[in-house]
N, CA and C atoms as an extended XYZ file, in Angstrom:
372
Properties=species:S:1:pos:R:3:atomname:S:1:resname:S:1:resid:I:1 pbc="F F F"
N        16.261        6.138       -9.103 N   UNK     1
C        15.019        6.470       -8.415 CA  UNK     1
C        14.377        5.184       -7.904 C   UNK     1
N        13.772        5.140       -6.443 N   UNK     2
C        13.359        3.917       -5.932 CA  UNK     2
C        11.534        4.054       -6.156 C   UNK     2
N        11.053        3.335       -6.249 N   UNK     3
C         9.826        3.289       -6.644 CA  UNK     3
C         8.638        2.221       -5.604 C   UNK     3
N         7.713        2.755       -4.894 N   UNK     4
C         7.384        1.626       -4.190 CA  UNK     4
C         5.853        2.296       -4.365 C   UNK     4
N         4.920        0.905       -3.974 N   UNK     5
C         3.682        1.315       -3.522 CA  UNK     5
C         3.331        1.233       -2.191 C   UNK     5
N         2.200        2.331       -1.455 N   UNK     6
C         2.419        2.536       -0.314 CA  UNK     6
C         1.042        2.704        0.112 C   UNK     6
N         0.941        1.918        1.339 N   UNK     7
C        -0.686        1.406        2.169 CA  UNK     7
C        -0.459        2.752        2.716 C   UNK     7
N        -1.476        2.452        3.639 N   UNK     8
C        -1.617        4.262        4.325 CA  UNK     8
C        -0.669        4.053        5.785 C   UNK     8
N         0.104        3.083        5.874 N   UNK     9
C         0.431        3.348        7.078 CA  UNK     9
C         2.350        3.593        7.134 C   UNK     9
N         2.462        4.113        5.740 N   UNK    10
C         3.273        4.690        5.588 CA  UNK    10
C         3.655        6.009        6.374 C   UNK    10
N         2.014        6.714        6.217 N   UNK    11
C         1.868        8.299        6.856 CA  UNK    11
C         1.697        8.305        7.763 C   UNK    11
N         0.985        7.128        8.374 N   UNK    12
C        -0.108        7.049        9.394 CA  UNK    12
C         0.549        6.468       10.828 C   UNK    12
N         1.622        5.579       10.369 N   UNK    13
C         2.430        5.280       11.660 CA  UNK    13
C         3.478        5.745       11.621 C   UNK    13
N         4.213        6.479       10.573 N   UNK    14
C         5.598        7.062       10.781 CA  UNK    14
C         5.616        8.838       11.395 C   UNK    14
N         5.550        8.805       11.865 N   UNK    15
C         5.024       10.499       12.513 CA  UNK    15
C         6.028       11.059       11.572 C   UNK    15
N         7.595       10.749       11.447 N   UNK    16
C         9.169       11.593       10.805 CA  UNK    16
C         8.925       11.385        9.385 C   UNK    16
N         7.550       11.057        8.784 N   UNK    17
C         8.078       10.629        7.469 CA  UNK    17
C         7.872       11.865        6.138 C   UNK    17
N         8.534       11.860        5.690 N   UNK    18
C         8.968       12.833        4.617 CA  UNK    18
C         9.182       12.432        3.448 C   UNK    18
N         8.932       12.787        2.430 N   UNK    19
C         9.033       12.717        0.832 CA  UNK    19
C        10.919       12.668        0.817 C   UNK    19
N        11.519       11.959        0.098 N   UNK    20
C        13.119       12.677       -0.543 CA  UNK    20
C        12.910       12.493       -2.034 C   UNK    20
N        13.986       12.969       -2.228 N   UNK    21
C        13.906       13.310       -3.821 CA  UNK    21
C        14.132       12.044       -4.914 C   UNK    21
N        14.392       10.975       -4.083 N   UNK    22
C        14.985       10.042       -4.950 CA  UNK    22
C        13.904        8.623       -4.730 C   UNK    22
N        12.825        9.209       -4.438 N   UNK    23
C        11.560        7.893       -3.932 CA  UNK    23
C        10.221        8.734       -4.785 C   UNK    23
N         9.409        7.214       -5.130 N   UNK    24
C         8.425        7.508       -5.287 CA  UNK    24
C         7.791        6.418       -5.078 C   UNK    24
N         5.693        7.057       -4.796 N   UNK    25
C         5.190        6.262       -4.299 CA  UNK    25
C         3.955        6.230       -4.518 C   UNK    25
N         3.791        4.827       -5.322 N   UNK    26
C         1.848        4.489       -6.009 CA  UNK    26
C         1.583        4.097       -5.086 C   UNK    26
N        -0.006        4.510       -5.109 N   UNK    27
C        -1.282        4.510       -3.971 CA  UNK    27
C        -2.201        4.681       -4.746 C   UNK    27
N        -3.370        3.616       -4.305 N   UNK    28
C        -4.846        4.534       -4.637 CA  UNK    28
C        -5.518        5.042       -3.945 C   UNK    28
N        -6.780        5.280       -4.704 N   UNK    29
C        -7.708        6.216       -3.845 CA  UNK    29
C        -8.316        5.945       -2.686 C   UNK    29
N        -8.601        4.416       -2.849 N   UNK    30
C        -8.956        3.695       -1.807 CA  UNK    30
C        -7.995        3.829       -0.308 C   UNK    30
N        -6.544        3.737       -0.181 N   UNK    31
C        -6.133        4.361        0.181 CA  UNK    31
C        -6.036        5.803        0.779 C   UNK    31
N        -5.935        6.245       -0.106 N   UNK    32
C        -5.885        7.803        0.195 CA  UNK    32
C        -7.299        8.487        1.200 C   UNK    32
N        -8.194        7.603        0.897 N   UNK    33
C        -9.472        8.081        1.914 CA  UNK    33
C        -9.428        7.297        3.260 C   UNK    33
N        -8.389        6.663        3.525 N   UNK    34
C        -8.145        6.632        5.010 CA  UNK    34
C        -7.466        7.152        5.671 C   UNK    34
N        -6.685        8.260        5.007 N   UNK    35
C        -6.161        9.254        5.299 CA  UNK    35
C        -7.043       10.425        6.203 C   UNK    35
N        -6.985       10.538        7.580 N   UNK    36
C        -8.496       11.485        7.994 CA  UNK    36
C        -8.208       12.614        9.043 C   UNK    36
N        -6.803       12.710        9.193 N   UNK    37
C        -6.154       13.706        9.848 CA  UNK    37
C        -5.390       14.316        8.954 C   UNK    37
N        -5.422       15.564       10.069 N   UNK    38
C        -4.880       16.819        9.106 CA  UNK    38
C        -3.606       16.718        8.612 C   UNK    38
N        -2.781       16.269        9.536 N   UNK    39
C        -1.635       15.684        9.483 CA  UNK    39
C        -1.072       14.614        8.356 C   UNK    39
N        -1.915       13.598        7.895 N   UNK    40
C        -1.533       12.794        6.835 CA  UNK    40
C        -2.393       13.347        5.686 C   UNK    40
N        -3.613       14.380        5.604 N   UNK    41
C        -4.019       14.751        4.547 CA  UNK    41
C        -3.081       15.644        4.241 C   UNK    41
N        -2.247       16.593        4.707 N   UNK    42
C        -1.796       17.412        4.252 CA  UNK    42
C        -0.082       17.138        3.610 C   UNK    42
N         0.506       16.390        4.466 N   UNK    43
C         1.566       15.167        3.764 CA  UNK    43
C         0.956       14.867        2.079 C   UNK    43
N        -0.092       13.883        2.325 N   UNK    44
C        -0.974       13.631        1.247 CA  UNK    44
C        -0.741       14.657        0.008 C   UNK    44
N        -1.170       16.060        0.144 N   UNK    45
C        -1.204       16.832       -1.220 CA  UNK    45
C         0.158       17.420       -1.345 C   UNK    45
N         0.651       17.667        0.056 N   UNK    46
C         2.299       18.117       -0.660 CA  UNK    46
C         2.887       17.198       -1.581 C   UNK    46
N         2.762       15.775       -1.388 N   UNK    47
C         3.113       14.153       -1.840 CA  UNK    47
C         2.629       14.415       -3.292 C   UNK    47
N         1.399       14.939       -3.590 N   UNK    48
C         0.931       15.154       -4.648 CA  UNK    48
C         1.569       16.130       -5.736 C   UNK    48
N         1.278       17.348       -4.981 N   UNK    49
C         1.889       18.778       -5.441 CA  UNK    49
C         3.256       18.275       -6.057 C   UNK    49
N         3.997       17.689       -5.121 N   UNK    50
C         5.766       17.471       -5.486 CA  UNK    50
C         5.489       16.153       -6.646 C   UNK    50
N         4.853       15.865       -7.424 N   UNK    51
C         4.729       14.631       -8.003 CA  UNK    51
C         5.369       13.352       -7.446 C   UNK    51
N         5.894       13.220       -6.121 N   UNK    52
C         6.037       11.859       -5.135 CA  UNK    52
C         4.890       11.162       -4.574 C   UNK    52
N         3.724       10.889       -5.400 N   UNK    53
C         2.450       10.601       -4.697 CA  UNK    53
C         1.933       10.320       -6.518 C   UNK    53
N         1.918        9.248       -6.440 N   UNK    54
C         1.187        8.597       -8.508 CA  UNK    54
C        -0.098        7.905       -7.773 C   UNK    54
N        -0.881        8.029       -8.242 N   UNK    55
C        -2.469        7.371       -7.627 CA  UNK    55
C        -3.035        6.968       -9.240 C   UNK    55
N        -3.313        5.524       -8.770 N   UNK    56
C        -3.527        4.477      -10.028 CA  UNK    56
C        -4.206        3.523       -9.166 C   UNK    56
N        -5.164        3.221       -9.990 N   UNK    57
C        -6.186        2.283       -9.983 CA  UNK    57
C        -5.734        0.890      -10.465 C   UNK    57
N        -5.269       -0.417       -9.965 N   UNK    58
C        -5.239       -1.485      -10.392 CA  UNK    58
C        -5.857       -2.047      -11.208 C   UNK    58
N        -5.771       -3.019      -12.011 N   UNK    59
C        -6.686       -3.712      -12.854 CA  UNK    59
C        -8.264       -4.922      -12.273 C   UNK    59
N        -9.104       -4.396      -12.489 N   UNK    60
C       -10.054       -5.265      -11.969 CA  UNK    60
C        -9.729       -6.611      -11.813 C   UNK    60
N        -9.100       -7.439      -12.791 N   UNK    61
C        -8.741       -8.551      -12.619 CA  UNK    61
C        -7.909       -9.590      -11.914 C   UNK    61
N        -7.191       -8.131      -11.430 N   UNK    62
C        -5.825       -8.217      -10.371 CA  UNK    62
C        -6.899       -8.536       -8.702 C   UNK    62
N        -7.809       -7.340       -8.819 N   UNK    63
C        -8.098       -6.997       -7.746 CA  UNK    63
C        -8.749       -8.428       -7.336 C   UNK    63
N        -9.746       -9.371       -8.082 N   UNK    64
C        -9.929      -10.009       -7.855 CA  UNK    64
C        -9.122      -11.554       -7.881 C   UNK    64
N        -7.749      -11.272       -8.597 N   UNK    65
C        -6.931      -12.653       -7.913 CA  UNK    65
C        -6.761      -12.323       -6.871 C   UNK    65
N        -6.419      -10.826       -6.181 N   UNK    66
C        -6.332      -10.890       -4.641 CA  UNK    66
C        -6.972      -11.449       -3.893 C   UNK    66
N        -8.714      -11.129       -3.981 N   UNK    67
C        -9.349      -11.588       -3.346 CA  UNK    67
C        -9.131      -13.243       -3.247 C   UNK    67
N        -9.776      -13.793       -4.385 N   UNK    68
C        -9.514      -14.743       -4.334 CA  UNK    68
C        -8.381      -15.809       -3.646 C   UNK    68
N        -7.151      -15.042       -3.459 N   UNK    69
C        -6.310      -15.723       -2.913 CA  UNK    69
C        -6.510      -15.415       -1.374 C   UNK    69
N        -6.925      -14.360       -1.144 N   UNK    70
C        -7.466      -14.001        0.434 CA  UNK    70
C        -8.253      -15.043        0.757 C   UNK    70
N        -9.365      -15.240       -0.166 N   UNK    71
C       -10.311      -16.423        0.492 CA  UNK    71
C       -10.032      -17.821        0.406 C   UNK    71
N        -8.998      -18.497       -0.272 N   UNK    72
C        -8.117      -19.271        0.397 CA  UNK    72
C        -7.337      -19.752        1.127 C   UNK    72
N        -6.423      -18.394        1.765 N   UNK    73
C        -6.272      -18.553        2.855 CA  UNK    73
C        -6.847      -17.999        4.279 C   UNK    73
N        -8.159      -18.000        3.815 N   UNK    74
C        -9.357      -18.241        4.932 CA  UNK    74
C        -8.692      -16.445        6.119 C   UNK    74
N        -8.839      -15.375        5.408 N   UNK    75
C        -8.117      -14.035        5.831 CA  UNK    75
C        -8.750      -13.144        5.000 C   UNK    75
N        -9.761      -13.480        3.815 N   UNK    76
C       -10.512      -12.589        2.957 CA  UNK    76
C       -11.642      -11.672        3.928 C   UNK    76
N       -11.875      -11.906        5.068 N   UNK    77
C       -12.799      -10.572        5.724 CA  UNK    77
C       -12.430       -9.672        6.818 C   UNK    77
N       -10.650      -10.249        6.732 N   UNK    78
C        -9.590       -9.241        7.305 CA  UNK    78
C        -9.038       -8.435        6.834 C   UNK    78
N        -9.588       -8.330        5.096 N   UNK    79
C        -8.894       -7.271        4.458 CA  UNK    79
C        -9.978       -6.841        3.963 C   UNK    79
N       -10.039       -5.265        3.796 N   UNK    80
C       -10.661       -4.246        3.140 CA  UNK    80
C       -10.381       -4.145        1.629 C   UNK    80
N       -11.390       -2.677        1.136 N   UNK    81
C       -11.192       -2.714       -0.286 CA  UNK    81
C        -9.961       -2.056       -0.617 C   UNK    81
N        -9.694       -1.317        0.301 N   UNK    82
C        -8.491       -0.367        0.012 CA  UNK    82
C        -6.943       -1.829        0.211 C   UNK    82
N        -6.933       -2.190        1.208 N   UNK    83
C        -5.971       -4.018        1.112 CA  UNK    83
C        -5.597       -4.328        0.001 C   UNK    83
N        -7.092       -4.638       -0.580 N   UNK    84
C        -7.169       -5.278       -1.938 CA  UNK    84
C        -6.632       -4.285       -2.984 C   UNK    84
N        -6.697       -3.671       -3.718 N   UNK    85
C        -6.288       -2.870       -3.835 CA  UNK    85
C        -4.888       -2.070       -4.316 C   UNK    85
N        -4.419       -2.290       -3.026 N   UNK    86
C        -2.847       -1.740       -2.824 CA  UNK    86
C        -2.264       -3.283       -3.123 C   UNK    86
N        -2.575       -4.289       -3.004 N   UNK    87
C        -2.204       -5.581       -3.190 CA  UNK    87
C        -2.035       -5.369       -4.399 C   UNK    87
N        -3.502       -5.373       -5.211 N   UNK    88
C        -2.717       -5.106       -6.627 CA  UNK    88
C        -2.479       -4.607       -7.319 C   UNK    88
N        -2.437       -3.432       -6.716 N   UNK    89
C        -1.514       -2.626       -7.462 CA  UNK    89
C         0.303       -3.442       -7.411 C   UNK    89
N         0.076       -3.442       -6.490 N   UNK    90
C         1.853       -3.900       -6.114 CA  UNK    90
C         2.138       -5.058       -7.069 C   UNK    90
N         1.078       -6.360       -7.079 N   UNK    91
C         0.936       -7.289       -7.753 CA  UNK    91
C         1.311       -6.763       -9.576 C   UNK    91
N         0.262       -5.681       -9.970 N   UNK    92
C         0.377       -5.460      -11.296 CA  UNK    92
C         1.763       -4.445      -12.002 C   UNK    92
N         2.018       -3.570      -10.745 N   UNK    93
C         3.350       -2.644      -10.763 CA  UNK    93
C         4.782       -3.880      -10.638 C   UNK    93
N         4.518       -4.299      -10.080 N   UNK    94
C         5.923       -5.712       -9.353 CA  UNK    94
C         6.756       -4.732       -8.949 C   UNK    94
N         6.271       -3.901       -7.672 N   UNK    95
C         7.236       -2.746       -6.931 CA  UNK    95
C         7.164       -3.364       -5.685 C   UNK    95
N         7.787       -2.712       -4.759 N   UNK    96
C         7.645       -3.511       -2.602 CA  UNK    96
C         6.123       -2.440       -2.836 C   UNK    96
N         6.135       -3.255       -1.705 N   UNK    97
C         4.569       -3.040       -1.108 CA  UNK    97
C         5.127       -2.255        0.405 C   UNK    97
N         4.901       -1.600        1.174 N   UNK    98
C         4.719       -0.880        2.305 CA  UNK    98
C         4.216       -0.589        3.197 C   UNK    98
N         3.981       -1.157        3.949 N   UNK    99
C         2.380       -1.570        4.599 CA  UNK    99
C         2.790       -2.697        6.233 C   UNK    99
N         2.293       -2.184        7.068 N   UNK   100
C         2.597       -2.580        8.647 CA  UNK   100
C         1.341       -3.895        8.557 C   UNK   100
N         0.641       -3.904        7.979 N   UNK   101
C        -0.606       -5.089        7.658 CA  UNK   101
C        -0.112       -6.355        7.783 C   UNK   101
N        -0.393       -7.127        8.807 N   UNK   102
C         0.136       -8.459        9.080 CA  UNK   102
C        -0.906       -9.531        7.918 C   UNK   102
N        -2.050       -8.974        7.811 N   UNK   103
C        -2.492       -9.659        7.006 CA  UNK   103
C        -1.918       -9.522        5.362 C   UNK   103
N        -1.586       -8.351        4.983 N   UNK   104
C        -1.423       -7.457        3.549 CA  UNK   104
C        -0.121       -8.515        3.563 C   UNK   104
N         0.456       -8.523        4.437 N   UNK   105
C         2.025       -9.426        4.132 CA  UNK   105
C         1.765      -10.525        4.332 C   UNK   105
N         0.927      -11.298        4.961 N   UNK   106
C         0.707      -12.523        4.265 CA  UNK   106
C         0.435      -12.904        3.247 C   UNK   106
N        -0.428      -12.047        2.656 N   UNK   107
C        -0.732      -12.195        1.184 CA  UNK   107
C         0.480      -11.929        0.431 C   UNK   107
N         1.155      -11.211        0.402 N   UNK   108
C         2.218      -10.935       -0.201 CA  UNK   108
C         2.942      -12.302        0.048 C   UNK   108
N         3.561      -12.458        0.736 N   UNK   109
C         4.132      -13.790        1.185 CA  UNK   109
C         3.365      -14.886       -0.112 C   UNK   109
N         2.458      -14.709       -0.007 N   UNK   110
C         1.506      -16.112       -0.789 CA  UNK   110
C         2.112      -15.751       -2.184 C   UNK   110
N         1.843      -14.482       -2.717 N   UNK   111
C         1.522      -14.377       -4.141 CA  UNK   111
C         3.284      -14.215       -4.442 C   UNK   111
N         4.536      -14.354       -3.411 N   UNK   112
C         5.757      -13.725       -3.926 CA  UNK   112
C         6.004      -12.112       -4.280 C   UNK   112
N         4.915      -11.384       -3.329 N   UNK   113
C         5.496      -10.078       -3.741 CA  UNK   113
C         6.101       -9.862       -2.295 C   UNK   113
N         7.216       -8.565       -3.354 N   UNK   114
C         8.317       -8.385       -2.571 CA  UNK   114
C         7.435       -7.044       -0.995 C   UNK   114
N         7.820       -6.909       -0.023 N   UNK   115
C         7.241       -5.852        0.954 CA  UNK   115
C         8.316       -5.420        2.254 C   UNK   115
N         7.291       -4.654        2.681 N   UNK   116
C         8.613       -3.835        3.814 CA  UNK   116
C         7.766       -3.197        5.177 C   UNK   116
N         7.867       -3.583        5.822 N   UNK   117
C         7.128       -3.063        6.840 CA  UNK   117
C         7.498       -1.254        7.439 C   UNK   117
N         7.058       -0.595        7.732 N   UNK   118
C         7.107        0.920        8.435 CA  UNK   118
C         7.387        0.980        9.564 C   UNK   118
N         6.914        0.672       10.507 N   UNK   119
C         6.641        1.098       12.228 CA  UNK   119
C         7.236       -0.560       12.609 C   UNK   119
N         6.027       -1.377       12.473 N   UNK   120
C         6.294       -2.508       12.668 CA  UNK   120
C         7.127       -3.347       12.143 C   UNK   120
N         7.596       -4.282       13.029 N   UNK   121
C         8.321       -5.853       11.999 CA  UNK   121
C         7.606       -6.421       11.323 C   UNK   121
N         8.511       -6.800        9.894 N   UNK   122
C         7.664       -7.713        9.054 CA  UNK   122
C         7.757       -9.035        9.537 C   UNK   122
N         6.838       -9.339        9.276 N   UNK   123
C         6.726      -11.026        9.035 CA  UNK   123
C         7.604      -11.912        8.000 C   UNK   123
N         7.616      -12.846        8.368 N   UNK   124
C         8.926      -13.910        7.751 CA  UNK   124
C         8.439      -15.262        7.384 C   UNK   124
């Protein structure tokens, strides 16, 4: 079973994207409320319903090495709370991260977590 955590633009830029049986995928809530079409809300609870959708809250402490490392590399008011967030979750899980976020993968890049871009190319 492959295991990843997943920004919203998993749903949000892949129009074909579908649950399979052999993936799963942490998100939080923060997340999940940028979800605002019918279309990715309803993905959203099937994701749920089928238990392929784990929603977990990172550790406060995580959330703020993110930040912190955001505001070092001078990119901390390019990321949101939901960013932060899915950062660490990924950070505290040590799963890929998923996410078209040129900024979200820089950070990743910084801290050594592993990621994968959706729609877009990742960064290198």
């Amino acid at each position: 079973m492959k295991e990843f955590v997943m920004d919203s633009a998993v749903i949000l830029n892949n129009f074909n994207f579908s649950f399979s049986e052999e993936e799963t995928y942490f998100t939080t809530n923060e997340v999940l409320d940028e979800m605002i079409d019918l279309r990715s809300r309803n993905l959203i609870q099937s994701g749920l319903k089928e238990g392929k959708i784990k929603i977990k809250a990172p550790k406060k402490e995580l959330i703020q090495k993110i930040k912190n490392t955001a505001k070092q590399m001078h990119i901390d008011f390019k990321l949101s709370e939901a960013d932060y967030s899915i950062l660490a979750l990924a950070f505290e899980l040590k799963l890929p991260l998923l996410t078209d976020d040129y900024h979200i993968q820089k950070v990743c890049l910084k801290l050594g977590l592993e990621f994968d871009s959706v729609f877009r190319e990742k960064i290198s």
